[in-house]
C-alpha positions as CSV (number, residue, x, y, z in Angstrom):
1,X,155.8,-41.8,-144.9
2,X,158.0,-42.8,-147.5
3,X,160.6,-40.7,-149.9
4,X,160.6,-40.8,-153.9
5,X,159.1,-43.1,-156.5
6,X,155.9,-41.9,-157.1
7,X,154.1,-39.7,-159.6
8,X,152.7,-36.1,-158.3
9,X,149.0,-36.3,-158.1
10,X,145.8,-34.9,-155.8
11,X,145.2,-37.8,-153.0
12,X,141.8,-36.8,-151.8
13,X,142.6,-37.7,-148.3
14,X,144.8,-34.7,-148.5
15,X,143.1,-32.6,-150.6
16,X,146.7,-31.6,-152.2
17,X,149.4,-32.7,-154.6
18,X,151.2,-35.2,-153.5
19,X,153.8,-38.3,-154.6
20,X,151.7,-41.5,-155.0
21,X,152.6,-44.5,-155.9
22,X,151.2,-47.7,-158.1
23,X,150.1,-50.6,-155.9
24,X,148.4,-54.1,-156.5
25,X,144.6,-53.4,-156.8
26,X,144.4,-56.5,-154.2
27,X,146.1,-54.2,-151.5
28,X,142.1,-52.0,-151.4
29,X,140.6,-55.2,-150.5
30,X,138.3,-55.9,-153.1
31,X,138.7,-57.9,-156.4
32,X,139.0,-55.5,-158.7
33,X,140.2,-55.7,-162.5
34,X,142.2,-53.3,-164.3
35,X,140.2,-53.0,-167.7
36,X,136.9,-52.4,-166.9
37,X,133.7,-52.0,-169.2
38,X,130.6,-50.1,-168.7
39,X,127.7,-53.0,-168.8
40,X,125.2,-51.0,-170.9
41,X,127.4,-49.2,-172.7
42,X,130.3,-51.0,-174.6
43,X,132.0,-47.7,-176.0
44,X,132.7,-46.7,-171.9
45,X,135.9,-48.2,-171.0
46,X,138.2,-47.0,-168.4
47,X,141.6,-48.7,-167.0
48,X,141.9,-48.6,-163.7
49,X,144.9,-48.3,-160.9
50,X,145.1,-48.7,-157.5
51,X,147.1,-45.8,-155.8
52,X,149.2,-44.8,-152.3
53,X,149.9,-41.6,-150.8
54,X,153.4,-41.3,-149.9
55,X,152.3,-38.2,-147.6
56,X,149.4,-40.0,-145.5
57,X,150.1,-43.7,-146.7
58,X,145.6,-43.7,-148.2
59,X,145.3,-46.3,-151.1
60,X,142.8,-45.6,-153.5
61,X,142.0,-46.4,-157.2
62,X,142.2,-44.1,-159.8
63,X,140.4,-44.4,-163.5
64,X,142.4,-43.3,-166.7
65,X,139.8,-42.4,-169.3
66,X,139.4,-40.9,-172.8
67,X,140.2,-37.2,-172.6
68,X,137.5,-36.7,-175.0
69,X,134.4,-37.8,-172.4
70,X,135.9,-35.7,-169.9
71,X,135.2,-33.2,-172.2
72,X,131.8,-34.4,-173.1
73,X,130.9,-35.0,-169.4
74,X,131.8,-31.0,-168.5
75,X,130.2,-30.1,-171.4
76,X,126.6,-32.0,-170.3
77,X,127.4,-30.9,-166.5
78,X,127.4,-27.0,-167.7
79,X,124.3,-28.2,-169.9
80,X,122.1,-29.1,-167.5
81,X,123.2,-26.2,-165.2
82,X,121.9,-24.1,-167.7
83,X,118.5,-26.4,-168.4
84,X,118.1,-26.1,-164.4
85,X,118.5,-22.4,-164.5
86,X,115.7,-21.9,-167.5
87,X,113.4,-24.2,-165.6
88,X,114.1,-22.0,-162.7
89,X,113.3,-19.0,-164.8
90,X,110.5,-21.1,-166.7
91,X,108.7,-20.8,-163.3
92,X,108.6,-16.9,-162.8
93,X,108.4,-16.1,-166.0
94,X,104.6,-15.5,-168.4
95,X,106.6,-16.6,-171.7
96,X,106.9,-20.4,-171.0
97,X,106.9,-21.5,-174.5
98,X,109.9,-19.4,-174.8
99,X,111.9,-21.1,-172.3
100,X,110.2,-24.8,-173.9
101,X,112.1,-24.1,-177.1
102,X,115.4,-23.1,-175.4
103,X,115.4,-26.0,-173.3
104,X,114.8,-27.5,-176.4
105,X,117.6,-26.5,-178.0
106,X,120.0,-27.4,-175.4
107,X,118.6,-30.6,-175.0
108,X,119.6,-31.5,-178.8
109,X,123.1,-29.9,-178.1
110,X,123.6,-32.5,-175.8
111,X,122.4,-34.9,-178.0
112,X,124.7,-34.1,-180.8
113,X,127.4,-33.7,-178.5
114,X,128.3,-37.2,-177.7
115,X,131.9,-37.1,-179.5
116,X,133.6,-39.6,-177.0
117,X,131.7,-42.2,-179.1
């Protein structure tokens, strides 16, 4: 294990906080680049690091993204948490069309909610 120069962060090896330092993306192995682009969707970039855990020497790459799609992407997760639970409820209950609009409704929430673009 080594002492100092890293930044504190949660190494999943360790499921804790813990000091880990930059390293060359070429030390995980794989060719990797640091500016990467989503394929189908040219707004979706991401810069990515590779990463060591001073407390149990793991590398592994981390992504730095917009704070705003994090936001979006809790936002759609809690969504369709809430779509699956009407669907769920869609299935004991007699007022289905009920639950068809509200699922509606959340389904254009989403929809208008994409502000990381």
């Amino acid at each position: 294990m080594e002492d100092g120069g890293g930044t504190k962060m949660y190494c999943h090896m360790c499921q804790d906080y813990y000091e880990c330092r930059v390293i060359s993306l070429d030390l995980l192995g794989k060719s990797y680049n640091q500016r990467v682009e989503d394929k189908d969707d040219n707004e979706l970039k991401w810069f990515r690091r590779a990463r060591k855990c001073l407390n149990c020497d793991t590398p592994f790459a981390t992504a730095e993204i917009k704070e705003d799609f994090l936001r979006w992407l809790k936002y759609s997760r809690n969504s369709l948490i809430e779509i699956k639970r009407a669907a769920e409820e869609t299935k004991r209950s007699a007022s289905v069309s009920e639950h068809l609009t509200s699922l509606t409704n959340l389904l254009d929430e989403i929809d208008k909610s994409k502000v990381y673009w």
